[in-house]
C-alpha positions as a printed NumPy array, in Angstrom:
array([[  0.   ,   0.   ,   0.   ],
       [  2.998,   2.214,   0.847],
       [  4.315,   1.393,  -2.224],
       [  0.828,   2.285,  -4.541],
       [  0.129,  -1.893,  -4.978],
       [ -3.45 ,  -1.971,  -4.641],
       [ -5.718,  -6.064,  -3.823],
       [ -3.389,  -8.029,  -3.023],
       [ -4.329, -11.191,  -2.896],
       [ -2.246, -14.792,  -2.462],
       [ -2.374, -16.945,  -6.133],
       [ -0.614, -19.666,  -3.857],
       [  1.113, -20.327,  -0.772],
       [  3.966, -17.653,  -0.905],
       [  2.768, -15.814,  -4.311],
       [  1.708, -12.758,  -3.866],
       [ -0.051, -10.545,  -6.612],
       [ -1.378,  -7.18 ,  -6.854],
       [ -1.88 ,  -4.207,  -9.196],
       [  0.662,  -1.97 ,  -9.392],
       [  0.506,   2.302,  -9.764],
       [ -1.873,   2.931, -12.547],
       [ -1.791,  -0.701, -13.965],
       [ -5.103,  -2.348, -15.212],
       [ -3.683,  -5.651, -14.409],
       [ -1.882,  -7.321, -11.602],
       [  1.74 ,  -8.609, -11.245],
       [  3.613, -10.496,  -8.866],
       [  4.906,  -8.282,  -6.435],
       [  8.473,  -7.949,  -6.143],
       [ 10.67 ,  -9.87 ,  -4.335],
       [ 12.736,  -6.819,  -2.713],
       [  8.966,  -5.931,  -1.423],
       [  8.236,  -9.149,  -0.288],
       [ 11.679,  -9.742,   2.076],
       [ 10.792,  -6.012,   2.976],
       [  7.032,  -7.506,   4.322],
       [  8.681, -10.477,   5.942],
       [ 11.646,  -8.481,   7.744],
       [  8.696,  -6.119,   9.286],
       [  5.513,  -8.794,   9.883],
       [  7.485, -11.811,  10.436],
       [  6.261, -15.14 ,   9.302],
       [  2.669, -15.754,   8.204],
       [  0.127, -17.959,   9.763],
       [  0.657, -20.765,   6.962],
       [  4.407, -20.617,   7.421],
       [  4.545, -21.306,  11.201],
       [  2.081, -24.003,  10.902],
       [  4.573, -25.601,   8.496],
       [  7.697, -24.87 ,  10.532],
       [  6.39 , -26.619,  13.403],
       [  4.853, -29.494,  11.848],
       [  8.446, -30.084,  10.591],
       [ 10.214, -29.451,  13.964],
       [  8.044, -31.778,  15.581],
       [  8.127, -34.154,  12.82 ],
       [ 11.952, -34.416,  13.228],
       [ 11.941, -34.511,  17.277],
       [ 10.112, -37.58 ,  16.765],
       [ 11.82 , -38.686,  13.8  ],
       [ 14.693, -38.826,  16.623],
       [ 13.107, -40.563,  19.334],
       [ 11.543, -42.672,  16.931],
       [ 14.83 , -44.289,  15.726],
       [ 16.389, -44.269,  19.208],
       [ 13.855, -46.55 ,  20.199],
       [ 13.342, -48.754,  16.899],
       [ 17.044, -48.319,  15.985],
       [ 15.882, -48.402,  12.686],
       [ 17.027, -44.982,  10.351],
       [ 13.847, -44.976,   8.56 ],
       [ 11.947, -42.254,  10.726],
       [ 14.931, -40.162,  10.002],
       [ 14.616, -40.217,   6.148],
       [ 10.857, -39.98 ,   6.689],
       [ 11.947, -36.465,   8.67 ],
       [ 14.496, -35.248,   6.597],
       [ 11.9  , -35.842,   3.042],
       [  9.845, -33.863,   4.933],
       [ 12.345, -31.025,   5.291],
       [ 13.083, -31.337,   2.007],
       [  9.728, -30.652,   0.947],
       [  8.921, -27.929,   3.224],
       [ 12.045, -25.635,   2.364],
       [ 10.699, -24.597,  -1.047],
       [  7.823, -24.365,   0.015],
       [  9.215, -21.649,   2.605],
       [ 11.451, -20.106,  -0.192],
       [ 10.581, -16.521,  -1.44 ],
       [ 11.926, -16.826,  -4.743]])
């Protein structure tokens, strides 16, 4: 809003569109703007939700395989990580 961007509005998780200064149609929003939002707000909702899912995830993970001694919780965990860091990633 600071910026003139008018409706914003979330295509999907992490893209962010909205019309620009006197445009008739929107654009993704920048990604200087964006790191700008998350350095003042913090993470979203979505975001946390996803960041603990995977911390918890791998604390199990953890105990799991202490107890089983089996590694397979571990690469269960550490898919699951993989996943969720693009999913995190602005760009």
């Amino acid at each position: 809003m600071e910026n003139g961007w008018t409706d914003l509005f979330c295509e999907r998780s992490g893209n962010y569109w909205a019309f620009p200064p006197g445009a008739v149609m929107p654009e993704p929003v920048p990604l200087k703007v964006l790191r700008l939002i998350k350095e003042q707000k913090g993470l979203c909702l979505e975001e946390r939700v996803l960041l603990l899912v995977v911390s918890l995830a791998s604390i199990g993970a953890v105990v799991s395989t202490f107890l089983s001694h089996c590694p397979m919780p571990l690469v269960l965990a550490f898919a699951l990580g993989a996943i969720a860091i693009p999913l995190l990633d602005d760009e």
